[in-house]
N, CA, C and O atoms as a CHARMM CRD file, in Angstrom:
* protein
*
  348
    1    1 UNK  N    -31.51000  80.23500 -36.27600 PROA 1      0.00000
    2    1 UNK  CA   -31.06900  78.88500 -36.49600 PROA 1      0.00000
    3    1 UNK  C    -30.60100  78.75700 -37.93800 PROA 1      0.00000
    4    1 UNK  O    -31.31900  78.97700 -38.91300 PROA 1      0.00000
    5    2 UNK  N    -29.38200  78.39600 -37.97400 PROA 2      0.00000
    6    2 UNK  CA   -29.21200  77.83300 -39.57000 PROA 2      0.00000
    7    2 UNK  C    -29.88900  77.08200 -39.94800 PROA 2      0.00000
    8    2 UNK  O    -30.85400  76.58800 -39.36500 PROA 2      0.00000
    9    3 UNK  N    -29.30200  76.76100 -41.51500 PROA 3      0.00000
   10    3 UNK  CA   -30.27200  76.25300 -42.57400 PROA 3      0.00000
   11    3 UNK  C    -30.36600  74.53500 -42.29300 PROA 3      0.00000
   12    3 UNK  O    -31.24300  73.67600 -42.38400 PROA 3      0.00000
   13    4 UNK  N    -28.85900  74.59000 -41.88000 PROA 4      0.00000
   14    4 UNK  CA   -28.59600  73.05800 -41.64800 PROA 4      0.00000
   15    4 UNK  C    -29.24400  72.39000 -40.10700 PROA 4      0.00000
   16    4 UNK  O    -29.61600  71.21700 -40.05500 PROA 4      0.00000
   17    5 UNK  N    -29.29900  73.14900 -39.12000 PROA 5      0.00000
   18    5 UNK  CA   -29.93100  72.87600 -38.01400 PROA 5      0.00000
   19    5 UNK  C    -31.32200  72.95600 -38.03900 PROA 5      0.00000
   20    5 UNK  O    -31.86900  72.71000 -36.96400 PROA 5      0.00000
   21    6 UNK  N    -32.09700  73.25800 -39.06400 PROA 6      0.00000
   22    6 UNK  CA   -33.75800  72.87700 -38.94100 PROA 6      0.00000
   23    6 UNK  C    -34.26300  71.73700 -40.04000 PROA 6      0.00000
   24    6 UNK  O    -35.46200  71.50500 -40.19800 PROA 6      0.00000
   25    7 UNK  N    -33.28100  71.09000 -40.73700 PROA 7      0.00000
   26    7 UNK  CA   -33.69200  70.13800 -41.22200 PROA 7      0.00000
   27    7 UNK  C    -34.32400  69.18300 -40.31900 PROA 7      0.00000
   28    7 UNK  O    -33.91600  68.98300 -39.17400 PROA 7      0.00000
   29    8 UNK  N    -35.52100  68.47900 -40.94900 PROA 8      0.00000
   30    8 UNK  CA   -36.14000  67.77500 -40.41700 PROA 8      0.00000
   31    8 UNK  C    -35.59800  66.03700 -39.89600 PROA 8      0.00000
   32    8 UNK  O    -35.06300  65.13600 -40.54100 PROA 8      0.00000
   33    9 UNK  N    -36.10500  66.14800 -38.23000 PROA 9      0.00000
   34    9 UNK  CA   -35.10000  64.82500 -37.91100 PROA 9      0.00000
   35    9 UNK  C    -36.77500  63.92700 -38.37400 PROA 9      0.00000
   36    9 UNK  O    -37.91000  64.32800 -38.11800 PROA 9      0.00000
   37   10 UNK  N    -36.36500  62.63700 -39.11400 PROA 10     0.00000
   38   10 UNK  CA   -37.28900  61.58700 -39.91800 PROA 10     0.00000
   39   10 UNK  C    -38.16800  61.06800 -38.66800 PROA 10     0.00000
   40   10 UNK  O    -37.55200  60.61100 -37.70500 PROA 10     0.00000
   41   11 UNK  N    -39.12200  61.10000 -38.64600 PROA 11     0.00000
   42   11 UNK  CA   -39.97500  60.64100 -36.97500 PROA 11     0.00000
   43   11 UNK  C    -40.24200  59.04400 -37.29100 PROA 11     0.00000
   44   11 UNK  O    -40.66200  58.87300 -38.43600 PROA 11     0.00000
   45   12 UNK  N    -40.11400  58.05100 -36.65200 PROA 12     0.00000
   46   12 UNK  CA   -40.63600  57.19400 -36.45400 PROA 12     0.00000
   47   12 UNK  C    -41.78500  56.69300 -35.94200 PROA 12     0.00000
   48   12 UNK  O    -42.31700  57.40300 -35.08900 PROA 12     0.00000
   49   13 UNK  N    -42.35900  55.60000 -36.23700 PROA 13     0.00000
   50   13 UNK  CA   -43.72000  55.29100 -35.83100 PROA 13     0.00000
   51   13 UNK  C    -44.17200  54.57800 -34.65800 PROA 13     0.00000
   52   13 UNK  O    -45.34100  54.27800 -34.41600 PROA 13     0.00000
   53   14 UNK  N    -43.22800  54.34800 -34.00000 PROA 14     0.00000
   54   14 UNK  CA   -43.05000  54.19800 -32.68600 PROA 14     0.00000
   55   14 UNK  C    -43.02700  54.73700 -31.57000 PROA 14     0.00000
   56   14 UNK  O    -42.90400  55.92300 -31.87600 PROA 14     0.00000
   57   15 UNK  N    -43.06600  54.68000 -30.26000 PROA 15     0.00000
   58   15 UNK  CA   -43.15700  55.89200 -29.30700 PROA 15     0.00000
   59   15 UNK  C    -41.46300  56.41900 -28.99200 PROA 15     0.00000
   60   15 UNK  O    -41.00600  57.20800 -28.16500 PROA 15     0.00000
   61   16 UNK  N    -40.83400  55.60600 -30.03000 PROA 16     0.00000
   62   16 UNK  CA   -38.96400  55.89500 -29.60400 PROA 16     0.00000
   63   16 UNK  C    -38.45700  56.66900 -30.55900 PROA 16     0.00000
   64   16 UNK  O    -38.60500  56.48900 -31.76700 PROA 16     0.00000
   65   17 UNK  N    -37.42600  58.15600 -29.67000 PROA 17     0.00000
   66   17 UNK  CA   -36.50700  58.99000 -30.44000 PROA 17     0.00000
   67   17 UNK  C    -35.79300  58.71000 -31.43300 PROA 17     0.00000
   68   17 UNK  O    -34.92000  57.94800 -31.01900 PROA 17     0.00000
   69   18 UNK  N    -35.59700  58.99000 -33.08700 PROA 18     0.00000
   70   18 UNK  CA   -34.68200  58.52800 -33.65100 PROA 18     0.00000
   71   18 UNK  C    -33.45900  58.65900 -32.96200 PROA 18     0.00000
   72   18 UNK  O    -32.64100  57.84100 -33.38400 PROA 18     0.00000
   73   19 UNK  N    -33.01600  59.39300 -32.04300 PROA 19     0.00000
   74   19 UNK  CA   -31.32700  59.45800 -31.56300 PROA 19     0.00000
   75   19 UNK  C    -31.52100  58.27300 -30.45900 PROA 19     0.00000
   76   19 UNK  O    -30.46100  57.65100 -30.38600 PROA 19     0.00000
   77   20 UNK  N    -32.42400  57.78700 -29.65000 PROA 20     0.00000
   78   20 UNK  CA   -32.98100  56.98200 -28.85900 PROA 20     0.00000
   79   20 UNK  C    -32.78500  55.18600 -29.53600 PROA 20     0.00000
   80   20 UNK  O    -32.57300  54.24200 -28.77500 PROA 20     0.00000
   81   21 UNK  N    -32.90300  55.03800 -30.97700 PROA 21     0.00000
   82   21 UNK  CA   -33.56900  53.90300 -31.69500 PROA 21     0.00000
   83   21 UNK  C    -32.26400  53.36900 -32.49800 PROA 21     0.00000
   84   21 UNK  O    -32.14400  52.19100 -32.83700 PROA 21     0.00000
   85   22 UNK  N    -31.29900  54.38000 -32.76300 PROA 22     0.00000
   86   22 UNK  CA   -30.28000  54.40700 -33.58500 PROA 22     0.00000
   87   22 UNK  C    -30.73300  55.11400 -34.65100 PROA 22     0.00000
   88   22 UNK  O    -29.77200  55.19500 -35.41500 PROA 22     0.00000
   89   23 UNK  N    -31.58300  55.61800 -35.08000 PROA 23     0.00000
   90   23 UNK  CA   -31.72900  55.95000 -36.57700 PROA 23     0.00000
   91   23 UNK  C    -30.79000  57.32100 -36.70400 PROA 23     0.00000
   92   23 UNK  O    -30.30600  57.63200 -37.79200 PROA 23     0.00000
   93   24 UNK  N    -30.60000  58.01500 -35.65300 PROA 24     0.00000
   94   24 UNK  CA   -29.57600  58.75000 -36.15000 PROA 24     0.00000
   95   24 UNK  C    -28.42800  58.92800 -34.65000 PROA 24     0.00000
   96   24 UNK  O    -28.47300  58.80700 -33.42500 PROA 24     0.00000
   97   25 UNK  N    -27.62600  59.22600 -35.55600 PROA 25     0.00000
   98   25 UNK  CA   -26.68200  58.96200 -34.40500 PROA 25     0.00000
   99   25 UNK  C    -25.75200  58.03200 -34.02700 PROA 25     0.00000
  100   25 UNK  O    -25.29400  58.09500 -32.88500 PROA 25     0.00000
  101   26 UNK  N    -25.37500  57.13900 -34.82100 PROA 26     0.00000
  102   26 UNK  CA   -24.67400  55.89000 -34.55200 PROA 26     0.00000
  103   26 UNK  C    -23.79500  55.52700 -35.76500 PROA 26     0.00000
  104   26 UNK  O    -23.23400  54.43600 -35.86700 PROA 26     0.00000
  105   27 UNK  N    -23.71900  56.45800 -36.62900 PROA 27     0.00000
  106   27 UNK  CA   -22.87100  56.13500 -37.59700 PROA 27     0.00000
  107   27 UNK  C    -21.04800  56.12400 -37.21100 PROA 27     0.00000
  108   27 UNK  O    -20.45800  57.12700 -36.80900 PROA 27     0.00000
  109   28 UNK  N    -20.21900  54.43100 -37.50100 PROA 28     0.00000
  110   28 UNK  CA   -19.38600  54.81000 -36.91200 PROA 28     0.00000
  111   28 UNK  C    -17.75000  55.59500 -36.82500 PROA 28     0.00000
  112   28 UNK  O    -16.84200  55.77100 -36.01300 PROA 28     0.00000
  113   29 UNK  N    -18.08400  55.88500 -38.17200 PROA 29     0.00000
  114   29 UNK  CA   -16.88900  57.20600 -38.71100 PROA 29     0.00000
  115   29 UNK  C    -17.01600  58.02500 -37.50300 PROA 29     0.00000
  116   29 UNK  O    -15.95100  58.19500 -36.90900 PROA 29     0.00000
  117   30 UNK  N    -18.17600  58.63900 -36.93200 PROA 30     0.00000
  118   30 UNK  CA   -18.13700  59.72500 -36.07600 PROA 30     0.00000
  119   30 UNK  C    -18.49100  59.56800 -34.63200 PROA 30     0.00000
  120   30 UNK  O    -18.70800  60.52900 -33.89400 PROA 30     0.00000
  121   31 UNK  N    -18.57000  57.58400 -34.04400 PROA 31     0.00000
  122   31 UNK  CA   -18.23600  57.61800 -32.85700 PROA 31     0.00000
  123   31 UNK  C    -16.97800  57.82700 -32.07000 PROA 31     0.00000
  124   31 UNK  O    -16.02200  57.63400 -32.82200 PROA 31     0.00000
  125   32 UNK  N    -16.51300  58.21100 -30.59900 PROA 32     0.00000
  126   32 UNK  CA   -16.05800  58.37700 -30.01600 PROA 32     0.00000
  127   32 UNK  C    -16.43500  58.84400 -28.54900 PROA 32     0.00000
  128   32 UNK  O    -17.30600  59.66000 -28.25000 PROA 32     0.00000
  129   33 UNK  N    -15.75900  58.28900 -27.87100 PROA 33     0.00000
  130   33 UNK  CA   -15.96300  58.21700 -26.29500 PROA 33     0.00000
  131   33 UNK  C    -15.51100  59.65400 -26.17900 PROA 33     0.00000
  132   33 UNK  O    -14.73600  60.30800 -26.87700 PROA 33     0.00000
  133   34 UNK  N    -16.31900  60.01100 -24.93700 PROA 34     0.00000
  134   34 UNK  CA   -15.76500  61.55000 -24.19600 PROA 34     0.00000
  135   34 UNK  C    -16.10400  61.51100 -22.95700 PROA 34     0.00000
  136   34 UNK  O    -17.20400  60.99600 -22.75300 PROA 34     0.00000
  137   35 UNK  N    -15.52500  61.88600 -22.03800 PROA 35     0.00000
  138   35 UNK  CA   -15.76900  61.77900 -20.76100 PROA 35     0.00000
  139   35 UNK  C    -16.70200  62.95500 -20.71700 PROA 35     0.00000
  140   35 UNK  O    -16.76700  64.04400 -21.28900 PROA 35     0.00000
  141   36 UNK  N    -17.64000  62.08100 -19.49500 PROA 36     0.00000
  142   36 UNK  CA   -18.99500  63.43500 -19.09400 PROA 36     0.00000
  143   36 UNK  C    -18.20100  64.26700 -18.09100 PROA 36     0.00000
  144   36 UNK  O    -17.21500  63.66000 -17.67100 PROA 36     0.00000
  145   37 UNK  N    -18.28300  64.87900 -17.84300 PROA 37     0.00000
  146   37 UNK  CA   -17.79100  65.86900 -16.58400 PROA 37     0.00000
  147   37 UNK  C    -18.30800  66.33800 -16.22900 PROA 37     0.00000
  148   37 UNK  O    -17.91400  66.77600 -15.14800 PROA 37     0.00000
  149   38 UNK  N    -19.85800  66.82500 -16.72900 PROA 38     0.00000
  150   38 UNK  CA   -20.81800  67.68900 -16.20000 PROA 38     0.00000
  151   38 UNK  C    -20.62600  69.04400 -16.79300 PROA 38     0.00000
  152   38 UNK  O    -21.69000  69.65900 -16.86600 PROA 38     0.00000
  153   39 UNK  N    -19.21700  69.92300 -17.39600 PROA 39     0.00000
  154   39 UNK  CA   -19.65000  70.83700 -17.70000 PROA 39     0.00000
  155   39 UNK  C    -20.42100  71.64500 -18.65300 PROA 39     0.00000
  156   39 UNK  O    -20.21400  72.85100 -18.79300 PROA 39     0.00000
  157   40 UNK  N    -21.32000  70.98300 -19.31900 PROA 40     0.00000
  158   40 UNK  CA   -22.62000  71.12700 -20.33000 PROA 40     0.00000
  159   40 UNK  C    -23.85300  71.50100 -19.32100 PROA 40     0.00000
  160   40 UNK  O    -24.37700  72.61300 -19.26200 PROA 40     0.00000
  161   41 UNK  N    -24.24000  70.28800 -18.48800 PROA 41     0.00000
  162   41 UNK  CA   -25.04300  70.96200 -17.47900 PROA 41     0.00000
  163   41 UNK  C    -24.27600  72.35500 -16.48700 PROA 41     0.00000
  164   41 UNK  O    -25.06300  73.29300 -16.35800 PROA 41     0.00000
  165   42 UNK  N    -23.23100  72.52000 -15.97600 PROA 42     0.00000
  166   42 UNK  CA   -22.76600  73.68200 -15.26800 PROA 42     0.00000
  167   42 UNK  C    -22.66100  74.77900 -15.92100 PROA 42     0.00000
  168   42 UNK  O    -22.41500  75.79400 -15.26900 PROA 42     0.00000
  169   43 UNK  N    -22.83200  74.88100 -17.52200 PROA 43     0.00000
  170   43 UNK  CA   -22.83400  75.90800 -18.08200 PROA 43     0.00000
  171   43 UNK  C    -24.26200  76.45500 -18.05200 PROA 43     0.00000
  172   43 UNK  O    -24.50700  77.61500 -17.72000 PROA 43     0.00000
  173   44 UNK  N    -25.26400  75.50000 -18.44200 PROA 44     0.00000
  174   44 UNK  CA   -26.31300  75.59800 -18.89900 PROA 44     0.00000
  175   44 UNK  C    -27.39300  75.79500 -17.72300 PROA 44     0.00000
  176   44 UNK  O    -28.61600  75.87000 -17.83800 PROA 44     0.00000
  177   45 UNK  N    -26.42600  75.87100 -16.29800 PROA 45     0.00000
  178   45 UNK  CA   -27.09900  75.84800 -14.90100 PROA 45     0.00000
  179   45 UNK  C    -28.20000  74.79900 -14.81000 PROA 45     0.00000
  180   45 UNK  O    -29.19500  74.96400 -14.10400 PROA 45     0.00000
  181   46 UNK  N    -27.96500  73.61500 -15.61900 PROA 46     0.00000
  182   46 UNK  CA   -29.25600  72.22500 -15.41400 PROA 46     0.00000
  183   46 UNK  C    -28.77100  71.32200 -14.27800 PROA 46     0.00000
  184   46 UNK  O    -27.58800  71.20300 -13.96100 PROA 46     0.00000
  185   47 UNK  N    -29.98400  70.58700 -13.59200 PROA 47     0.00000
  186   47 UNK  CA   -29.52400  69.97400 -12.95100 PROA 47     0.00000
  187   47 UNK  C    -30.49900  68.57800 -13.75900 PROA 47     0.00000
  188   47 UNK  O    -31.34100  68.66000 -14.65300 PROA 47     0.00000
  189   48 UNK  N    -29.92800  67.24100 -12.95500 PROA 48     0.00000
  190   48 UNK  CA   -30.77700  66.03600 -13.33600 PROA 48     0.00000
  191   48 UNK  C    -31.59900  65.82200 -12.33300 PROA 48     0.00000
  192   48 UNK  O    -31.29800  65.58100 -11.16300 PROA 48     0.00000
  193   49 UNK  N    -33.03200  65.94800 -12.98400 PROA 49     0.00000
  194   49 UNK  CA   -34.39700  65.10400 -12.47800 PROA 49     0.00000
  195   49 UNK  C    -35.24200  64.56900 -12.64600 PROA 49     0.00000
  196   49 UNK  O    -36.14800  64.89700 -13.41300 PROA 49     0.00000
  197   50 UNK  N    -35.17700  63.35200 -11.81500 PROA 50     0.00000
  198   50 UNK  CA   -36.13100  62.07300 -12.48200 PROA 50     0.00000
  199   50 UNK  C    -37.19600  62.10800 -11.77800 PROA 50     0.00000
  200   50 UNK  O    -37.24600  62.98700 -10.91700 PROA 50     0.00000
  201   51 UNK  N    -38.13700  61.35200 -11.89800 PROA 51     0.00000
  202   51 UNK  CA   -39.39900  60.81800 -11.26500 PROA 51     0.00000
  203   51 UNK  C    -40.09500  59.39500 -12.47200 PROA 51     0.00000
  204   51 UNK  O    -39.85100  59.31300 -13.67500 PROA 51     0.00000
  205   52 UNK  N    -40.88700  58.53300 -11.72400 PROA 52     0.00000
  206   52 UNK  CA   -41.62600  57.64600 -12.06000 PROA 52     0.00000
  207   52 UNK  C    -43.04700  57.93800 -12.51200 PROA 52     0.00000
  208   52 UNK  O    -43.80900  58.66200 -11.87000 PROA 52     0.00000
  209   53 UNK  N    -43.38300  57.29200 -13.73300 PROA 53     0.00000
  210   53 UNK  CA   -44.57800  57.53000 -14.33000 PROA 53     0.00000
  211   53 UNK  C    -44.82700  56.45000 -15.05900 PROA 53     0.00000
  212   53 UNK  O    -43.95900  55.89900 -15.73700 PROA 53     0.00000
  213   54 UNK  N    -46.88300  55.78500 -14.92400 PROA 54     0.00000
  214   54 UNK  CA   -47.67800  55.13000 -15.33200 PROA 54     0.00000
  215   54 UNK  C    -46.56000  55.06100 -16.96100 PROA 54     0.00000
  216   54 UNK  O    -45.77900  55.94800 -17.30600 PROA 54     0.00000
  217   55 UNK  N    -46.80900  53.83400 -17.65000 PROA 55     0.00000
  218   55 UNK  CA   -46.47000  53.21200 -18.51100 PROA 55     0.00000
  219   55 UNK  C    -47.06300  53.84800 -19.97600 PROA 55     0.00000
  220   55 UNK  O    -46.47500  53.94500 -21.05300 PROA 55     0.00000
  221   56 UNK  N    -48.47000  54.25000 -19.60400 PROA 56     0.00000
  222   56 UNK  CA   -49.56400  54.72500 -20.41600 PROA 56     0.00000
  223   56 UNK  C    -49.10500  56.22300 -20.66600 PROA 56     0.00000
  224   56 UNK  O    -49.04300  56.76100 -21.77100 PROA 56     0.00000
  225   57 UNK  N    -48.76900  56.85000 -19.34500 PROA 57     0.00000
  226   57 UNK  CA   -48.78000  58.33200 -18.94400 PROA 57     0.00000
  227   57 UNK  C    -47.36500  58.68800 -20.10900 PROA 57     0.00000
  228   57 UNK  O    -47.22200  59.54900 -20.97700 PROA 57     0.00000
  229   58 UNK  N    -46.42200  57.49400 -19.58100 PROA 58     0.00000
  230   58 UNK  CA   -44.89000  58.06100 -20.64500 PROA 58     0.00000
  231   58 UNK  C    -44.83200  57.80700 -21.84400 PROA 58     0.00000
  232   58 UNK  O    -43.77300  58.06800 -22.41500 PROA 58     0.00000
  233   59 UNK  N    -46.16600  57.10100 -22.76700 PROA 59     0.00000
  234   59 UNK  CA   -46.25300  56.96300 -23.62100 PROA 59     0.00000
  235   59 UNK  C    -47.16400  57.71200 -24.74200 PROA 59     0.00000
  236   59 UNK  O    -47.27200  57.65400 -25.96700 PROA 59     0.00000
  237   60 UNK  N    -47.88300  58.58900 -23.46900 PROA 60     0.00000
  238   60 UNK  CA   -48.73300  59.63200 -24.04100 PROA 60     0.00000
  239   60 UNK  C    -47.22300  60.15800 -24.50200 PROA 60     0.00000
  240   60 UNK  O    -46.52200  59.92100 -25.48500 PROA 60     0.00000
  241   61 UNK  N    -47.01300  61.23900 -22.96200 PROA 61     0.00000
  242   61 UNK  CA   -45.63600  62.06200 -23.21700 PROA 61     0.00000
  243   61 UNK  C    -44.52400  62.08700 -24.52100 PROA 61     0.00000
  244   61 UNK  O    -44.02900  63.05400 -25.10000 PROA 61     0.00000
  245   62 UNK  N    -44.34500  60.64900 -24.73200 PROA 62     0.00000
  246   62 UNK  CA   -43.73100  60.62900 -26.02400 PROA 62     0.00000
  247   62 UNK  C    -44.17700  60.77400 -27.63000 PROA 62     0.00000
  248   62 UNK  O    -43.70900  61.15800 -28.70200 PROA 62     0.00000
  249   63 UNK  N    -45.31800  60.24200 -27.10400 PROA 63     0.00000
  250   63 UNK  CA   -46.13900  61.07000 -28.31200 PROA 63     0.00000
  251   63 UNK  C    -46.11800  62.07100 -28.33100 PROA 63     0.00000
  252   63 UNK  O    -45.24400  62.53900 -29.06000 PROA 63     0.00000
  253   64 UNK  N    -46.78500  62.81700 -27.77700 PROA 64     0.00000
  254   64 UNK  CA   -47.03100  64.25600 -27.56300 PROA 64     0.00000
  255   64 UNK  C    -45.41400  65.32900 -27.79300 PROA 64     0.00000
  256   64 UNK  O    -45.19000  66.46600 -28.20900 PROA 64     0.00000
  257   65 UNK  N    -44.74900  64.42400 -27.36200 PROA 65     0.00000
  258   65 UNK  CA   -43.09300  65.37200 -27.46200 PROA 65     0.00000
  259   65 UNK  C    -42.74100  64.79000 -29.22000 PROA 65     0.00000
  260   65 UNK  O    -41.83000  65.40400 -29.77700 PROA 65     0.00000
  261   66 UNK  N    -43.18400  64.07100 -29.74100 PROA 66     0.00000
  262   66 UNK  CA   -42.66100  63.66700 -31.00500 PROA 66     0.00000
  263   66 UNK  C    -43.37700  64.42800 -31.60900 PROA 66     0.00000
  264   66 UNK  O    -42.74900  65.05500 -32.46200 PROA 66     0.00000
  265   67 UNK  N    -45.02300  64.80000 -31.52500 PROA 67     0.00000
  266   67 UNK  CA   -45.85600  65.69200 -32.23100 PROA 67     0.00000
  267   67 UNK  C    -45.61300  67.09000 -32.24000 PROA 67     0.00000
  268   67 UNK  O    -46.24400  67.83200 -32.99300 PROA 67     0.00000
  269   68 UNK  N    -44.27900  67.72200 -31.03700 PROA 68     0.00000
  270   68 UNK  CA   -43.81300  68.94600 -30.63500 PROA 68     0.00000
  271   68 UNK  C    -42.81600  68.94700 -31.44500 PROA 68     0.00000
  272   68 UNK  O    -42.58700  70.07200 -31.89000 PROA 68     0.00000
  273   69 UNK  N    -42.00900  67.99500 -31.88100 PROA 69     0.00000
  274   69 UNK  CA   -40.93300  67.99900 -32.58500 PROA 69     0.00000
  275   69 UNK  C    -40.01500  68.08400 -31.71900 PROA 69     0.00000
  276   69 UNK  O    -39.02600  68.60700 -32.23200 PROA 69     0.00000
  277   70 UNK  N    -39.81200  67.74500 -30.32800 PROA 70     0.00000
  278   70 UNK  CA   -38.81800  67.70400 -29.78300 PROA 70     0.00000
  279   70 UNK  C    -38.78600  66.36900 -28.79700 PROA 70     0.00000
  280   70 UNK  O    -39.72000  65.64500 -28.45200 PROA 70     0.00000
  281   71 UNK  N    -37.47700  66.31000 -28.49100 PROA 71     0.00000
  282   71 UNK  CA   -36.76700  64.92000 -27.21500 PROA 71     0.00000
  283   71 UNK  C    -38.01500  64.58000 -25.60400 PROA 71     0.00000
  284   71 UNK  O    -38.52900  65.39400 -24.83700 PROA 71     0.00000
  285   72 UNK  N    -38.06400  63.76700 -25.62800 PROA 72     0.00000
  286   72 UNK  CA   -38.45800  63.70800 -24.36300 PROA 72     0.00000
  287   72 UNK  C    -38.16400  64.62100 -23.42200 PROA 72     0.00000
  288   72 UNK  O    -38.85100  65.45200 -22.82800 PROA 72     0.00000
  289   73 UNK  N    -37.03700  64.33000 -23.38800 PROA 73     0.00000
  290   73 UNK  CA   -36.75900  65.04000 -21.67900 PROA 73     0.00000
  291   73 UNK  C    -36.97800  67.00000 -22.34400 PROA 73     0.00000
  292   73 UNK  O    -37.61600  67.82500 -21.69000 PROA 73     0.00000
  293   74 UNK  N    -36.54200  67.20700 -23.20200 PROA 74     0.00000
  294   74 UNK  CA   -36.93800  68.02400 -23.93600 PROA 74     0.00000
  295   74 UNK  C    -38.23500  69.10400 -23.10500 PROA 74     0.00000
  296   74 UNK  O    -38.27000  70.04000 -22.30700 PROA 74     0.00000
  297   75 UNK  N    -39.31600  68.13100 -24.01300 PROA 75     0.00000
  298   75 UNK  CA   -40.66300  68.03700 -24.28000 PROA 75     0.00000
  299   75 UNK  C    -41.20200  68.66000 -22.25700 PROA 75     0.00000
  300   75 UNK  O    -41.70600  69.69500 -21.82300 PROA 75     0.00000
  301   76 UNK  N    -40.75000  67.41100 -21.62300 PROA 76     0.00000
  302   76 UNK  CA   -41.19300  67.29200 -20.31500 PROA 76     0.00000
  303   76 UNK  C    -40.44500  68.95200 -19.48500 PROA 76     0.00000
  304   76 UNK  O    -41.17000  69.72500 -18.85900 PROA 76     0.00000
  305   77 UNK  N    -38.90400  69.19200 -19.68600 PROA 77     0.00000
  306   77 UNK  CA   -38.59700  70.26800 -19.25100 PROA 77     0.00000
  307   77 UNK  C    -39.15800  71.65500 -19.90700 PROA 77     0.00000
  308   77 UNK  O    -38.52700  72.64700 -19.54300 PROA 77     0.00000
  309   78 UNK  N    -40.05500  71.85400 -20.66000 PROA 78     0.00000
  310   78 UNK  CA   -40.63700  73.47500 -21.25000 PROA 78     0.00000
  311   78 UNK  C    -41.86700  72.63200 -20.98500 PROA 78     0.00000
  312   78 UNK  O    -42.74800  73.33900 -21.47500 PROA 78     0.00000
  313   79 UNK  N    -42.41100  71.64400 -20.55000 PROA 79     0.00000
  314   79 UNK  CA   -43.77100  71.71700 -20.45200 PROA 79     0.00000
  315   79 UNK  C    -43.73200  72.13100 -18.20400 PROA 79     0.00000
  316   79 UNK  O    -44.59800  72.76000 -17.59700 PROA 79     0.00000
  317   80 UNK  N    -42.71900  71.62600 -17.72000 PROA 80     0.00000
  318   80 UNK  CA   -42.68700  71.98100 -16.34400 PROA 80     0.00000
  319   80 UNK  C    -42.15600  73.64600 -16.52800 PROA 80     0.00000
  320   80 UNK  O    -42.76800  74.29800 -15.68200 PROA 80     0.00000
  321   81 UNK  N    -41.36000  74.42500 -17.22700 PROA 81     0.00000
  322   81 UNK  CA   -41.24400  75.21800 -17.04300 PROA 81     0.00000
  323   81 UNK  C    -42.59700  76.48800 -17.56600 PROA 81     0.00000
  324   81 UNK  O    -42.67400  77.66800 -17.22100 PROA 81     0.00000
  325   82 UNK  N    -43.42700  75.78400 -18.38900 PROA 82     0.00000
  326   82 UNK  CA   -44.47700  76.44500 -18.71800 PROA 82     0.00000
  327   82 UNK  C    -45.62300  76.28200 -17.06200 PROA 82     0.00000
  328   82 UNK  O    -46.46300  77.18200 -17.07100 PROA 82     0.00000
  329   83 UNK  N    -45.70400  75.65400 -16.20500 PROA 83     0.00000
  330   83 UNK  CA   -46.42600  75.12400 -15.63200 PROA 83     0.00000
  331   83 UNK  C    -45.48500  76.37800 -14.55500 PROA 83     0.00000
  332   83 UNK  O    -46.40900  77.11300 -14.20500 PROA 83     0.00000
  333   84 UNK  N    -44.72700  76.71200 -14.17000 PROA 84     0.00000
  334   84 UNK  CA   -43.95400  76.93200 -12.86600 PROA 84     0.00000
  335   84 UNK  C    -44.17100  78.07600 -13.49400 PROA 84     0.00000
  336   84 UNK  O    -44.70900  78.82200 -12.67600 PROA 84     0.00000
  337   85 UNK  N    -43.97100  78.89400 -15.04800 PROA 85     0.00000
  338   85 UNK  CA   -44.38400  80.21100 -14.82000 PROA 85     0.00000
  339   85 UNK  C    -45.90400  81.10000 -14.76900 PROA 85     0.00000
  340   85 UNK  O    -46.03300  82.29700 -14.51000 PROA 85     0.00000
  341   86 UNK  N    -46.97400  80.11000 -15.09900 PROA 86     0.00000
  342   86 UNK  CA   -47.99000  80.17300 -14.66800 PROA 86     0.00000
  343   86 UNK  C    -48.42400  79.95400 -12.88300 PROA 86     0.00000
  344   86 UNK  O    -49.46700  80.23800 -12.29500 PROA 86     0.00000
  345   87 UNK  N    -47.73100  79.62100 -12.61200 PROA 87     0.00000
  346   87 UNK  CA   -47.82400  79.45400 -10.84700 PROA 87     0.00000
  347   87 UNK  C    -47.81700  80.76200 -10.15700 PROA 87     0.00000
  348   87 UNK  O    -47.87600  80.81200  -8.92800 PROA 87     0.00000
């Protein structure tokens, strides 16, 4: 990883992502629309999956993924893939 890609993203004290909250990410010199097309997931062979969870339960989760240093969905996909290779 470069030098510039492990700088630290600033955590908030809240259970919400800075890219989630605006704190980063919204500056507007460097917005612009792009159409999704999907091929990010078709490269990356991901698919999208949701499920419903206790209020309490997704707020652990976000803790716990902010204390990992990584995104939610992040956090939740290497904690299912840790779980499926122990199976």
């Amino acid at each position: 990883m470069s030098e510039k890609t492990q700088q630290a993203i600033p955590q908030e004290e809240d259970d919400e992502c800075p890219w989630e909250s605006g704190a980063l990410g919204r500056d507007p010199r460097f917005v612009r629309v792009v159409q999704d097309d999907g091929s990010v997931d078709r490269a990356l062979g991901l698919v999208k999956v949701g499920t419903r969870v206790k209020k309490r339960f997704a707020r652990r989760l976000r803790r716990a993924a902010r204390e990992a240093g990584l995104s939610l969905p992040a956090y939740v996909r290497q904690a299912l893939e840790e779980k499926m290779r122990r199976s």
